[in-house]
Structures are given as structure tokens and as C-alpha cells.
C-alpha positions in Angstrom: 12.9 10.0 -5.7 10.3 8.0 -7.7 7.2 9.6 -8.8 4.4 8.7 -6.3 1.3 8.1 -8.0 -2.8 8.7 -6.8 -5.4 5.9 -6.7 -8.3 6.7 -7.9 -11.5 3.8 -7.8 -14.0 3.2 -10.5 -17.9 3.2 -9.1 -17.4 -0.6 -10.0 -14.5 -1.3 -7.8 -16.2 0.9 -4.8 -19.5 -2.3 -5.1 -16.9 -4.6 -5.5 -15.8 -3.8 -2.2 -18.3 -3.3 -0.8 -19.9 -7.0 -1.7 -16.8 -8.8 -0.7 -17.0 -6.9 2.5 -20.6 -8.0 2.9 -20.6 -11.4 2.1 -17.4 -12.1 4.4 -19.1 -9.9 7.1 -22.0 -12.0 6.9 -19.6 -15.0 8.5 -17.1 -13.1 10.3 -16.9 -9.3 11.0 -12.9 -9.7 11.6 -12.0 -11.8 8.4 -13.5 -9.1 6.0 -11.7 -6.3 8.3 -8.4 -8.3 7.7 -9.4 -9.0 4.1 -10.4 -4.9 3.7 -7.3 -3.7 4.9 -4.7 -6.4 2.9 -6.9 -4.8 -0.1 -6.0 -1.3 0.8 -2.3 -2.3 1.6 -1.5 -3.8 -1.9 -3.2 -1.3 -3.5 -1.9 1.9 -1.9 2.0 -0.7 -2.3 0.9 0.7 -6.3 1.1 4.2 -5.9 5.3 3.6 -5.2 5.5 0.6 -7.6 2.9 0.8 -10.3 3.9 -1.5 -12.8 4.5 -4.4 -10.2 1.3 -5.9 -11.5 1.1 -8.0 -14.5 -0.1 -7.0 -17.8 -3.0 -9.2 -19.3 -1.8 -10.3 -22.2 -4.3 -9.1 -25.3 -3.1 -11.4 -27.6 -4.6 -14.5 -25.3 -8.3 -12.3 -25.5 -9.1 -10.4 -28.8 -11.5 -8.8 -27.3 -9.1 -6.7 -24.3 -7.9 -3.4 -24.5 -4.6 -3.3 -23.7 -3.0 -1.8 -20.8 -4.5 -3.4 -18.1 -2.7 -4.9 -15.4 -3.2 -6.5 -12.3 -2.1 -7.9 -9.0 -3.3 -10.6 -6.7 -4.2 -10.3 -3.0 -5.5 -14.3 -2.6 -8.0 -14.8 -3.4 -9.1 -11.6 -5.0 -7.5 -9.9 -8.2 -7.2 -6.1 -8.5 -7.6 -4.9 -12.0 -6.1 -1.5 -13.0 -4.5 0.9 -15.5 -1.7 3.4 -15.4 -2.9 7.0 -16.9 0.1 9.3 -16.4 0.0 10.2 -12.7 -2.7 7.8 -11.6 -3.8 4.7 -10.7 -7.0 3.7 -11.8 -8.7 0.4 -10.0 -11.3 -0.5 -12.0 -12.3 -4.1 -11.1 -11.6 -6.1 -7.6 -12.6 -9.5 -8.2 -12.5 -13.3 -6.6 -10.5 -14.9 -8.6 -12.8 -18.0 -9.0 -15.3 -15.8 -10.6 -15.0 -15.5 -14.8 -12.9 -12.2 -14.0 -12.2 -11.9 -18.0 -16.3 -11.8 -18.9 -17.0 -9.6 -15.7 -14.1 -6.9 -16.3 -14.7 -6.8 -20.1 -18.8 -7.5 -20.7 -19.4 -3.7 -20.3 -17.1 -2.5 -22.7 -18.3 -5.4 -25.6 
């Protein structure tokens, strides 16, 4: 049986869902529900299948550290790593926003 791995969130992913929650709340209580719970669906689909997401290739951005992967739940992108038994989410982000800039700036 394949190893089933733990999520764990980074205090950057927790605000990120919490804003998309709040600003799609703001029009319609039962879109952000829907939107909340396809979230938690595709990311708790990771702890059986880990490496379905897609690695972001460093060579295209010097300034990545590699090993980042992600996985797209329109129209929001879930950024993560793989660190032995774990899953760690560290961005959720809209894909229109400059996800590259707001997953790296930190670390620059």
C-alpha cells in the first residue's frame, strides 16, 4: 500500500485562504464554500499522490529553489514541497496574480 503522506500549511497559505474566502464571501457565501472545499479536496488528493503536481522548472527562474511543485484548482494554484513524509503547502494563489514574485519575494 502507498505511503500516505500529512499536509501540513504554511501561516502564508492559512491568509491565503482565508482572503480568497473573504473576498468571494463578500459576493456569495456558497461560491467560496464550493471554492473552500474543491481547495481541501485536491489538496488532501496529495497526501495519496504527491508528485501529481508539476515541478516549476528552475531553470526558467534563477532565482527558485528547486523542488517546488504545484497543482491547479481553476483558478487558484497550490504551491508545495515534498519533505519525506509531508506535504507542505506553502502558497495558494489566483493564478492571474504574479504567483512567481509573490511565492518567491520573501526568500530574495
Amino acid at each position: 500500500m502507498q505511503q500516505k503522506y500529512k499536509v501540513q500549511y504554511s501561516d502564508a497559505a492559512v491568509m491565503d485562504i482565508d482572503e480568497m474566502f473573504s473576498y468571494i464571501a463578500s459576493d456569495n457565501i456558497n461560491a467560496a464554500t464550493k471554492m473552500a472545499n474543491r481547495l481541501d479536496i485536491a489538496i488532501e488528493n496529495l497526501k495519496n499522490f504527491p508528485e501529481i503536481g508539476a515541478v516549476l522548472n528552475k531553470d526558467d527562474f534563477e532565482l527558485i529553489k528547486g523542488g517546488y511543485r504545484f497543482i491547479i484548482v481553476e483558478p487558484y494554484l497550490v504551491f508545495y514541497r515534498i519533505s519525506n513524509n509531508r506535504i507542505i503547502v506553502y502558497r495558494i494563489l489566483h493564478s492571474r496574480r504574479d504567483y512567481i514574485k509573490e511565492l518567491f519575494w520573501q526568500e530574495n
